[in-house]
Biopython code that builds the backbone (N, CA, C, O; Angstrom):
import numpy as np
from Bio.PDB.StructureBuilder import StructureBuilder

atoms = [
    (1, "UNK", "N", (125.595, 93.887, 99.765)),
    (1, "UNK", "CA", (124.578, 94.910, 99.984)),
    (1, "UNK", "C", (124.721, 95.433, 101.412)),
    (1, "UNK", "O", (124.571, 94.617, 102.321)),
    (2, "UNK", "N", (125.001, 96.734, 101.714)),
    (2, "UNK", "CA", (124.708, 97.583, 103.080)),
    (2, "UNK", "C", (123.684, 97.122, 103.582)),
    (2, "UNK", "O", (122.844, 96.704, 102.785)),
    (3, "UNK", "N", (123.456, 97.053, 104.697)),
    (3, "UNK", "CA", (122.348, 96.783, 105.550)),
    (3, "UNK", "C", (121.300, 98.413, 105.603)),
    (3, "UNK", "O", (120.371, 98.578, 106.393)),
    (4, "UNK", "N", (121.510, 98.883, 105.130)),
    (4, "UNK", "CA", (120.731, 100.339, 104.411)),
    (4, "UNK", "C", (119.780, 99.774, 103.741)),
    (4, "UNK", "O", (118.573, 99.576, 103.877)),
    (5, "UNK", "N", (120.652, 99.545, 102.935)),
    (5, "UNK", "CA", (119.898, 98.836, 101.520)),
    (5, "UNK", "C", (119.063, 97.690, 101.563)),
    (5, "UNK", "O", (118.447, 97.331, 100.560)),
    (6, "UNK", "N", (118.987, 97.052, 102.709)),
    (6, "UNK", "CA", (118.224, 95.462, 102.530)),
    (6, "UNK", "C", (117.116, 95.833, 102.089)),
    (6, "UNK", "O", (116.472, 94.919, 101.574)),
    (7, "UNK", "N", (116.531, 97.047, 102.090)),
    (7, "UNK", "CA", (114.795, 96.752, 101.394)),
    (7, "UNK", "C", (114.754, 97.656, 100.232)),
    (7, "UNK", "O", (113.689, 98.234, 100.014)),
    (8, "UNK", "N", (115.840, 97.880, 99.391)),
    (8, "UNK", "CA", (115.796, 97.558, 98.232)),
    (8, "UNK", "C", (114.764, 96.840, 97.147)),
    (8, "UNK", "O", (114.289, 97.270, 96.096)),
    (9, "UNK", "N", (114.597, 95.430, 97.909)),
    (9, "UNK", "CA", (114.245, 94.399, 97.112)),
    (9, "UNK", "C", (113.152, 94.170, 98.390)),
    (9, "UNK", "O", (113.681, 94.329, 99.490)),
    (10, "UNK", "N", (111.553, 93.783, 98.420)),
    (10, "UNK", "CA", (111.118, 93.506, 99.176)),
    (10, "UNK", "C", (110.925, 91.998, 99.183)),
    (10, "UNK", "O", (110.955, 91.634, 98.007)),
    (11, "UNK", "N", (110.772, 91.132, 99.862)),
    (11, "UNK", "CA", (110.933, 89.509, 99.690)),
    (11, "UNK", "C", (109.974, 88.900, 101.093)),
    (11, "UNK", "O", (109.568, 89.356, 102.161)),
    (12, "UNK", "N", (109.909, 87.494, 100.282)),
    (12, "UNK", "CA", (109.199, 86.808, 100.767)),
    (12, "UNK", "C", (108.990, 86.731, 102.660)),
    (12, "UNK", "O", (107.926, 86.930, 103.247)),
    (13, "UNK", "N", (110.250, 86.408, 103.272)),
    (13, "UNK", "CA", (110.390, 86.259, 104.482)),
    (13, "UNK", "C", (110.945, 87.775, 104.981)),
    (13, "UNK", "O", (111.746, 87.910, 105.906)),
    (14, "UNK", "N", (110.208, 89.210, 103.975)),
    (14, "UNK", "CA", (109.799, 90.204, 105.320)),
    (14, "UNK", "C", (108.182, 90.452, 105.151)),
    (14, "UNK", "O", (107.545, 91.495, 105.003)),
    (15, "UNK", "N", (107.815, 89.216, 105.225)),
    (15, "UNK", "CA", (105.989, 89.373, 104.685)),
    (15, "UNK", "C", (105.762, 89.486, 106.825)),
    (15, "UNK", "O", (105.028, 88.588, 107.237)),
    (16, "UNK", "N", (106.297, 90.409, 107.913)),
    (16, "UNK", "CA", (105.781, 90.366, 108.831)),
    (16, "UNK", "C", (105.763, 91.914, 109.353)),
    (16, "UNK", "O", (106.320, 92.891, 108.852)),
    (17, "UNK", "N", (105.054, 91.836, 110.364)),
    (17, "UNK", "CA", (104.682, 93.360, 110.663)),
    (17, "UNK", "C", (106.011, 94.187, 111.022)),
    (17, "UNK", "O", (106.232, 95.174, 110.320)),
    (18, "UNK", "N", (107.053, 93.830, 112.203)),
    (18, "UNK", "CA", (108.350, 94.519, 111.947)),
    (18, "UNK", "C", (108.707, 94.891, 110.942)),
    (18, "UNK", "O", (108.803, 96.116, 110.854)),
    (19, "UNK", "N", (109.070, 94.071, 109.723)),
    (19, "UNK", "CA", (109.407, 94.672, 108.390)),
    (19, "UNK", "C", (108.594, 95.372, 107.663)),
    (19, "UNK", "O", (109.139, 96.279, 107.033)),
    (20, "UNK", "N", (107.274, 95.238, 107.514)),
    (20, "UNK", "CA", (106.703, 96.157, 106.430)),
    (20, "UNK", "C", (106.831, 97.023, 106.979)),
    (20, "UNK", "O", (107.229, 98.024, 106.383)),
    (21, "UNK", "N", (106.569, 97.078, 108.338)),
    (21, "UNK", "CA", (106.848, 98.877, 108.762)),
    (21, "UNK", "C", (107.886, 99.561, 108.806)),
    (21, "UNK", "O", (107.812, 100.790, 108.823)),
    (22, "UNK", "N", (109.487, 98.676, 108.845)),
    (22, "UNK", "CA", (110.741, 99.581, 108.819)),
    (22, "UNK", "C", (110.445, 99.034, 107.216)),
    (22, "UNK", "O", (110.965, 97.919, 107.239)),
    (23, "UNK", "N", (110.017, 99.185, 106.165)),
    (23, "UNK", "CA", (109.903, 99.292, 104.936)),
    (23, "UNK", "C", (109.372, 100.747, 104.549)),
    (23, "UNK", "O", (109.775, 101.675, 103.847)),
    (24, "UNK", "N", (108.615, 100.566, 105.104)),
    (24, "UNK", "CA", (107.948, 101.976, 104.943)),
    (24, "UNK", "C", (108.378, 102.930, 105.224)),
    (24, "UNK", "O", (108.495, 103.862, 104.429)),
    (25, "UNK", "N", (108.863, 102.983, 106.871)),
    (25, "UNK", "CA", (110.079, 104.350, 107.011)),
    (25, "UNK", "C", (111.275, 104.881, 105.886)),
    (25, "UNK", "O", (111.785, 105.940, 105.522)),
    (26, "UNK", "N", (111.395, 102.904, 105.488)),
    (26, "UNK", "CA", (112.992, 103.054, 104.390)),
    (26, "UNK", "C", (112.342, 104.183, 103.653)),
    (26, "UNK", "O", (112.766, 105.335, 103.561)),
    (27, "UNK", "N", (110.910, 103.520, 102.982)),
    (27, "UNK", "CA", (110.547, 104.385, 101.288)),
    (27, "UNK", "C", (110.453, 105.698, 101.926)),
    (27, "UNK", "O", (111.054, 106.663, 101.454)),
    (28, "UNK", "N", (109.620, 105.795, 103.134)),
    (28, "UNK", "CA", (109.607, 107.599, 103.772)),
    (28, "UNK", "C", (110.973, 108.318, 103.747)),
    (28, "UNK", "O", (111.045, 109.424, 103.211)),
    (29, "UNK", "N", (112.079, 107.731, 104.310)),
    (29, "UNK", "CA", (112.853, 108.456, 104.298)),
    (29, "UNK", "C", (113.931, 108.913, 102.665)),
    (29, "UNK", "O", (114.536, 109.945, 102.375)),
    (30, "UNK", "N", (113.735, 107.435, 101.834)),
    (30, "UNK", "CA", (114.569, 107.538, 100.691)),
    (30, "UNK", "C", (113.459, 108.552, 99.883)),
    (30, "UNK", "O", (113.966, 108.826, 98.795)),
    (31, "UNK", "N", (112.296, 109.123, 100.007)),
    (31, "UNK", "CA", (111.344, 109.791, 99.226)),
    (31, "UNK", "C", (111.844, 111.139, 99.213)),
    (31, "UNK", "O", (112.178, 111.802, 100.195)),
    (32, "UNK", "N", (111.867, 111.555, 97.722)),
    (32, "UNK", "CA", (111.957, 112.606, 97.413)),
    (32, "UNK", "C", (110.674, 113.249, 97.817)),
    (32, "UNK", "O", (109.679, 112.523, 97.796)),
    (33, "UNK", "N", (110.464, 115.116, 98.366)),
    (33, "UNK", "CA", (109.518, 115.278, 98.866)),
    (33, "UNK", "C", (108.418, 114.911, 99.773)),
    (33, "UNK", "O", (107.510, 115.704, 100.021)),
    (34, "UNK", "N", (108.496, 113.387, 100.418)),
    (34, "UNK", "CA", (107.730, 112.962, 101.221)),
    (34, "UNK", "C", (107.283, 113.833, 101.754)),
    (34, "UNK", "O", (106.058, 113.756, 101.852)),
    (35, "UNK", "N", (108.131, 115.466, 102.561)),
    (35, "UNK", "CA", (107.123, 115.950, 103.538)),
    (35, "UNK", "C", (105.958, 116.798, 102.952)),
    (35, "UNK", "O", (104.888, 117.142, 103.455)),
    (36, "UNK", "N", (106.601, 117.066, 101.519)),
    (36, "UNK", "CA", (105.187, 118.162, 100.838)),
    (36, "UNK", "C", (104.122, 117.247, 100.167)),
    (36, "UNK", "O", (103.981, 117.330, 98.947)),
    (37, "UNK", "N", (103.273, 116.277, 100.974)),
    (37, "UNK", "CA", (102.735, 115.069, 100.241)),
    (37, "UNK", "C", (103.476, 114.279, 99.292)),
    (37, "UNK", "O", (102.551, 113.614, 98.824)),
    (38, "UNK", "N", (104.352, 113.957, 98.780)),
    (38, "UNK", "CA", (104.659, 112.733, 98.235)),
    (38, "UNK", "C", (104.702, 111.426, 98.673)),
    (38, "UNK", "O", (104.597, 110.447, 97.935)),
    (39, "UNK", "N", (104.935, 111.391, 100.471)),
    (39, "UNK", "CA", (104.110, 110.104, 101.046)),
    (39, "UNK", "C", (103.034, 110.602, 102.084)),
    (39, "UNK", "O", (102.971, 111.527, 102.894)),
    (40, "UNK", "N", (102.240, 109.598, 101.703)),
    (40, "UNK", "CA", (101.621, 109.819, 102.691)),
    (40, "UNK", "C", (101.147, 108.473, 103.549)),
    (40, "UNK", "O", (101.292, 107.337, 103.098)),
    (41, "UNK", "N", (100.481, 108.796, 105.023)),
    (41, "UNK", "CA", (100.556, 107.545, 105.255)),
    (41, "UNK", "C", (99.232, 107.730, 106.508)),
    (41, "UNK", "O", (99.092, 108.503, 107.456)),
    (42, "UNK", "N", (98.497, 106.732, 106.013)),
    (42, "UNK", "CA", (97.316, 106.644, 107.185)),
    (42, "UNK", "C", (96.998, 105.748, 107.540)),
    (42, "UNK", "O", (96.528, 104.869, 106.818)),
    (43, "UNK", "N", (97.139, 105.664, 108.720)),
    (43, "UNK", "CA", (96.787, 104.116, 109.749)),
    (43, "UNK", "C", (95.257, 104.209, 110.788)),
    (43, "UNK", "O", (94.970, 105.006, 111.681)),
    (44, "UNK", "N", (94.650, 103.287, 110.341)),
    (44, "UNK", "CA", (93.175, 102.882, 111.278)),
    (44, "UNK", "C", (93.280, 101.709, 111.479)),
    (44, "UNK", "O", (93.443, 100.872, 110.592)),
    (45, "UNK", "N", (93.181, 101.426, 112.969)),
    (45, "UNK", "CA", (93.574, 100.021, 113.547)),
    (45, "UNK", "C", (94.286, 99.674, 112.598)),
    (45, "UNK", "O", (95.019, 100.369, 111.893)),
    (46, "UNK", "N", (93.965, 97.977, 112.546)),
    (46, "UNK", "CA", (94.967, 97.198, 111.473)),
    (46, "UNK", "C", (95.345, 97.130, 110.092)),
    (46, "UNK", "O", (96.076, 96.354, 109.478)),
    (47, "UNK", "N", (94.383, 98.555, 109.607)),
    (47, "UNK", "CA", (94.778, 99.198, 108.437)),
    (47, "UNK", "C", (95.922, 100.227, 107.870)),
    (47, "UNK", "O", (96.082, 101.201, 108.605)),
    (48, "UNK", "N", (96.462, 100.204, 107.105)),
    (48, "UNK", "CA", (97.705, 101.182, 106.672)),
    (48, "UNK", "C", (97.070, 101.493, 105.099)),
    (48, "UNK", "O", (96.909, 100.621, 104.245)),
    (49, "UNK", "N", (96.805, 102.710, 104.961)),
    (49, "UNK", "CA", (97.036, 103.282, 103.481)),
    (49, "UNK", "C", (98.162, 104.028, 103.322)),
    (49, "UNK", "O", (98.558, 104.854, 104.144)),
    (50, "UNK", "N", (98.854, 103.680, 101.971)),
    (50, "UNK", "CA", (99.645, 105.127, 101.915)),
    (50, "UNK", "C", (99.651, 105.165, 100.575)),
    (50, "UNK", "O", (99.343, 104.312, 99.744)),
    (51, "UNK", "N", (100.132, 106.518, 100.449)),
    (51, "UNK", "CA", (99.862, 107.063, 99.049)),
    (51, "UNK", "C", (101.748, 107.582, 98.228)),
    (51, "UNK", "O", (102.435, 108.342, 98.910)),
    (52, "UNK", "N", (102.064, 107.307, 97.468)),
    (52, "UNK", "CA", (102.898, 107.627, 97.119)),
    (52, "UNK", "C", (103.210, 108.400, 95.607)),
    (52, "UNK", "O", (103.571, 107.762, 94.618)),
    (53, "UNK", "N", (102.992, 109.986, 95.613)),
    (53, "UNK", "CA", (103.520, 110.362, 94.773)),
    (53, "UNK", "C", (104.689, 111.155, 94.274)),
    (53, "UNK", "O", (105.199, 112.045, 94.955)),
    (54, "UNK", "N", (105.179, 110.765, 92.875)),
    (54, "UNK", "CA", (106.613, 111.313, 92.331)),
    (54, "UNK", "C", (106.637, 112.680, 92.403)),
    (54, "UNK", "O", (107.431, 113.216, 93.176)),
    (55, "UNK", "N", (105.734, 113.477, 91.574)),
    (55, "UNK", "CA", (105.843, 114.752, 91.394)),
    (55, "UNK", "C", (106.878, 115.118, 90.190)),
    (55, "UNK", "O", (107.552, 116.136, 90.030)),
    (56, "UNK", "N", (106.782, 114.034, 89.464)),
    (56, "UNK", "CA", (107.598, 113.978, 87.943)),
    (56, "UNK", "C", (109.045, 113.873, 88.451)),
    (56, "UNK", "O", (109.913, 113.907, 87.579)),
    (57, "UNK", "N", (109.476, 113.737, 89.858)),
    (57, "UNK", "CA", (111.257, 113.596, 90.481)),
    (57, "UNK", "C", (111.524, 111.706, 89.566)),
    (57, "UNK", "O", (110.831, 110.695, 89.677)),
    (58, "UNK", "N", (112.703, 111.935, 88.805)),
    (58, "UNK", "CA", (113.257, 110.980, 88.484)),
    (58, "UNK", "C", (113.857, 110.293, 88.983)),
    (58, "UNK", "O", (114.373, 109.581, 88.122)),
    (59, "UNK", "N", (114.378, 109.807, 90.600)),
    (59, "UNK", "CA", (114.885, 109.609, 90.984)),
    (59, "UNK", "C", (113.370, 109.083, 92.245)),
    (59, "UNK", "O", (113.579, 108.372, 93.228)),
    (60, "UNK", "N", (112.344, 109.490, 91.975)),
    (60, "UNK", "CA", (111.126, 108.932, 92.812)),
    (60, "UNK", "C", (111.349, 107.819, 91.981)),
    (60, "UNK", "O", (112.181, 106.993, 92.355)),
    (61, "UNK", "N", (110.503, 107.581, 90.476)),
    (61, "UNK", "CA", (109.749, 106.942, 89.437)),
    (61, "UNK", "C", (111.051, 105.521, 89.668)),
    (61, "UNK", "O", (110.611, 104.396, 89.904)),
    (62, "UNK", "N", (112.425, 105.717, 89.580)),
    (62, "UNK", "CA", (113.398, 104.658, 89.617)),
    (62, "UNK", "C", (112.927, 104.058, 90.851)),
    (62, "UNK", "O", (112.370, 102.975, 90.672)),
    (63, "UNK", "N", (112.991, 104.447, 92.020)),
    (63, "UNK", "CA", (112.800, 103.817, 93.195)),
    (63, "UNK", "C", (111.240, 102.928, 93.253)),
    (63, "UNK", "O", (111.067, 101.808, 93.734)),
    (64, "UNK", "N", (110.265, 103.777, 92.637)),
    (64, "UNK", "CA", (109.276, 102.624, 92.179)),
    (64, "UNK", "C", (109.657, 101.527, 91.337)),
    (64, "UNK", "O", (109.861, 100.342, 91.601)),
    (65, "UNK", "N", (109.710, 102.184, 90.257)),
    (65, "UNK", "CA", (110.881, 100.816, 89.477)),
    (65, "UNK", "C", (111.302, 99.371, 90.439)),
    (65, "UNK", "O", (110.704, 98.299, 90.524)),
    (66, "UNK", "N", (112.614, 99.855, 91.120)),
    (66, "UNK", "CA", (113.271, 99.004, 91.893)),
    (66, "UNK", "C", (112.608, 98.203, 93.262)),
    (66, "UNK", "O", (112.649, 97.137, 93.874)),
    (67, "UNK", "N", (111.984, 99.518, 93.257)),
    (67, "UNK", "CA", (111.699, 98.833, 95.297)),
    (67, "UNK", "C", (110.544, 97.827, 95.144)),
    (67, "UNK", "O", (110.358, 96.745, 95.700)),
    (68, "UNK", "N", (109.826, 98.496, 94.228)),
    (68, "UNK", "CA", (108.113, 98.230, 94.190)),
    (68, "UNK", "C", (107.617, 97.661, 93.171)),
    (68, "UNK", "O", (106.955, 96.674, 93.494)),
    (69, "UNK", "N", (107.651, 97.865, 92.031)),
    (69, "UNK", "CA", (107.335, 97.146, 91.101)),
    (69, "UNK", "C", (107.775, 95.144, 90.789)),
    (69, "UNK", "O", (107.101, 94.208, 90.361)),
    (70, "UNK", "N", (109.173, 95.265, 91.263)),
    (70, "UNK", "CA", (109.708, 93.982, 91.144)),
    (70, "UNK", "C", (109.863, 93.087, 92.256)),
    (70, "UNK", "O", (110.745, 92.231, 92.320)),
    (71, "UNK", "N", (108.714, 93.367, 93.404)),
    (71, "UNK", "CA", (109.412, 92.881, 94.308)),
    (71, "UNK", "C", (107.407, 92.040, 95.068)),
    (71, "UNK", "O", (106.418, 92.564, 94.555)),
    (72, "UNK", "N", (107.186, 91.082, 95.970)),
    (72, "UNK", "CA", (106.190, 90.863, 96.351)),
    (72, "UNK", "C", (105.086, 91.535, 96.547)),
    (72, "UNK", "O", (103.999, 91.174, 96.095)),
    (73, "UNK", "N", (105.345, 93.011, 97.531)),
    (73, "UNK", "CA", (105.477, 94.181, 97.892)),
    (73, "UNK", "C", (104.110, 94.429, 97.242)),
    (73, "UNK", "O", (102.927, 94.238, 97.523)),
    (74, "UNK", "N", (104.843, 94.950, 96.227)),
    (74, "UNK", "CA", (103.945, 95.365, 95.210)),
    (74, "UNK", "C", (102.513, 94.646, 94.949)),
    (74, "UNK", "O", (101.482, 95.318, 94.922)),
    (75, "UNK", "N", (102.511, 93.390, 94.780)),
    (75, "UNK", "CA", (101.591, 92.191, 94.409)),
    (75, "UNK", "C", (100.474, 92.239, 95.076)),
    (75, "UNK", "O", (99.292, 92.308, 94.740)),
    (76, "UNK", "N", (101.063, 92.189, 96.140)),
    (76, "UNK", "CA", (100.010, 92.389, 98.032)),
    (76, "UNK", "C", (99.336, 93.482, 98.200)),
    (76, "UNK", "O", (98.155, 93.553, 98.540)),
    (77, "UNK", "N", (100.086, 94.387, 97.961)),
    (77, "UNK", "CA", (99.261, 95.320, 98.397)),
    (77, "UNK", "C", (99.083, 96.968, 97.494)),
    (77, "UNK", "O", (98.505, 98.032, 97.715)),
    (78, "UNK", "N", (99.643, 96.597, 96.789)),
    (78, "UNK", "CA", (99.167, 97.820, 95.887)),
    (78, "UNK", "C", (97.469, 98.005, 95.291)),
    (78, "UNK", "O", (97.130, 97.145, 94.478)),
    (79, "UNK", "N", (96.683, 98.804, 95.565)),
    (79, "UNK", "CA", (95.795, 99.085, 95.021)),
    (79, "UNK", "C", (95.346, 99.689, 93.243)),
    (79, "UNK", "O", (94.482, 99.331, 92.443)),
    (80, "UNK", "N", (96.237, 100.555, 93.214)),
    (80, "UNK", "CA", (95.586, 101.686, 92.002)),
    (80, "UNK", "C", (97.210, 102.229, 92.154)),
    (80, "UNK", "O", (98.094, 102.283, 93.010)),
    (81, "UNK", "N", (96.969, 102.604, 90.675)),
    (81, "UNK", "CA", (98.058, 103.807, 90.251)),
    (81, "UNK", "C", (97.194, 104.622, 89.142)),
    (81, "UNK", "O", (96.271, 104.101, 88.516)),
    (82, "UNK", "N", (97.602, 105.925, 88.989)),
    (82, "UNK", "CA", (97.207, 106.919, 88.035)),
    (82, "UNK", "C", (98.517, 107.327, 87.274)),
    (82, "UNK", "O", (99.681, 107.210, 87.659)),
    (83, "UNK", "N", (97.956, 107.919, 85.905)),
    (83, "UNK", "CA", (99.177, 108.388, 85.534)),
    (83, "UNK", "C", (99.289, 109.929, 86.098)),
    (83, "UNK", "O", (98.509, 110.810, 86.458)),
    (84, "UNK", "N", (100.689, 109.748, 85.969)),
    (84, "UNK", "CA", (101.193, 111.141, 86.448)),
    (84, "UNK", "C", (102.295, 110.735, 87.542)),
    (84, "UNK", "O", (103.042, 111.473, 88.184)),
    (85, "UNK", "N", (102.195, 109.612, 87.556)),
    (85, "UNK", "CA", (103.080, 108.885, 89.074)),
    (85, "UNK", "C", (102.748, 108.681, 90.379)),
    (85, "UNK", "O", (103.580, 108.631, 91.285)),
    (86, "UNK", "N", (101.153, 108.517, 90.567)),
    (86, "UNK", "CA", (100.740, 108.328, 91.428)),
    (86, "UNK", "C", (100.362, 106.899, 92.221)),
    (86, "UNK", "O", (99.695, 106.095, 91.570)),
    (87, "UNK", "N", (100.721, 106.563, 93.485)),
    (87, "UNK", "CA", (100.295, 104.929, 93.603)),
    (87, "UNK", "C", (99.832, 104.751, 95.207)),
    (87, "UNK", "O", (100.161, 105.261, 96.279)),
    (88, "UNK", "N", (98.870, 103.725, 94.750)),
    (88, "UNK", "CA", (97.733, 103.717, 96.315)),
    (88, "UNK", "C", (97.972, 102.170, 96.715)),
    (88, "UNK", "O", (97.856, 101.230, 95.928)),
    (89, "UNK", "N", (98.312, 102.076, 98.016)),
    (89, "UNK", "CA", (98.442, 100.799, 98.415)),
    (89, "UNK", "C", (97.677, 100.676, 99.873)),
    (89, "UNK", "O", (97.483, 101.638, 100.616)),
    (90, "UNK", "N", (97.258, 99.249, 100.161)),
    (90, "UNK", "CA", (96.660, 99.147, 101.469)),
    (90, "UNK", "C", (97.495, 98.134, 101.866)),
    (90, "UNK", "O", (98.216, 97.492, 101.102)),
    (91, "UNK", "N", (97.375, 97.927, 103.498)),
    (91, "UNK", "CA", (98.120, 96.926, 104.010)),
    (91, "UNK", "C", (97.277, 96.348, 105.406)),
    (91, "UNK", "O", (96.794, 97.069, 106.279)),
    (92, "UNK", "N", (97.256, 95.428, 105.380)),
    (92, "UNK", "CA", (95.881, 94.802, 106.266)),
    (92, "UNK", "C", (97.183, 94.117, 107.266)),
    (92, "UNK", "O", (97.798, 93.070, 107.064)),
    (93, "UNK", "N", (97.342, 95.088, 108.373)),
    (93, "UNK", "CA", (98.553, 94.287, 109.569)),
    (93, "UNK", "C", (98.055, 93.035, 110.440)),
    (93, "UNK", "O", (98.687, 92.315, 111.213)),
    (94, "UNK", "N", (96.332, 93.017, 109.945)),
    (94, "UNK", "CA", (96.289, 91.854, 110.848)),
    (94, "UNK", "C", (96.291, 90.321, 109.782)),
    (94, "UNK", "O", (95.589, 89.320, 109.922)),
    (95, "UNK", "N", (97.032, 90.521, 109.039)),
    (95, "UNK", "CA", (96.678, 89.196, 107.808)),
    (95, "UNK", "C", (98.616, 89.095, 108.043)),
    (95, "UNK", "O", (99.248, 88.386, 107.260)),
    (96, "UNK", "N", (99.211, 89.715, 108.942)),
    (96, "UNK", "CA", (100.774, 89.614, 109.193)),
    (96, "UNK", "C", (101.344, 88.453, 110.146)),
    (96, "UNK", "O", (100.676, 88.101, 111.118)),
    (97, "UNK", "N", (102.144, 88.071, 109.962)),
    (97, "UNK", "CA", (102.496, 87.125, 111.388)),
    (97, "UNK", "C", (103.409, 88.470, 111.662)),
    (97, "UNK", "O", (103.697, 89.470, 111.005)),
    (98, "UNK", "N", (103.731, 87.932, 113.067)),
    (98, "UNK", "CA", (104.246, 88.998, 114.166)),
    (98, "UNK", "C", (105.524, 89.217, 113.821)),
    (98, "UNK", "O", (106.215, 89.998, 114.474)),
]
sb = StructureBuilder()
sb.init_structure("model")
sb.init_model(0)
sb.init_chain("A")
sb.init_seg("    ")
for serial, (resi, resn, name, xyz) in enumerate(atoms, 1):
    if name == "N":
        sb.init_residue(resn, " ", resi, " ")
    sb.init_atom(name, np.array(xyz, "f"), 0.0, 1.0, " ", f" {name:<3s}", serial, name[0])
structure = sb.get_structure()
């Protein structure tokens, strides 16, 4: 695996604040449409919401698939999904080791 790719798969020992956050850039940058809302991302103090929608892109819905669905990631901190491809997650940075 490229070192691109390491968050692919999200896992146990990147449960810390460095990683979830270059996690998040990964999904920002691999996101189709991110800049016309498909991510979004809001931080208050030690809070992070972000919002992630497809916009029916097939190549979004896989990357949920892969990145998110099968991986810790998901477990922790996903809130809500709607249909249509929509998904709400929170992330509490102070429940992180450093």
């Amino acid at each position: 695996m490229e070192d691109k790719d390491k968050y692919l798969y999200f896992t146990a020992d990147m449960l810390n604040k460095k990683d979830v956050k270059e996690y998040l850039e990964y999904i920002e940058q691999n996101w189709k449409y991110a800049e016309d809302g498909g991510f979004v991302l809001r931080q208050r103090g030690n809070i992070i919401r972000f919002e992630l929608h497809t916009f029916g892109y097939s190549m979004n819905e896989e990357f949920v698939s892969l990145c998110l669905k099968d991986s810790i990631f998901w477990g922790l901190f996903w809130q809500r999904s709607s249909r249509g491809g929509h998904y709400w997650f929170k992330i509490n940075m102070k429940m992180l080791p450093k």
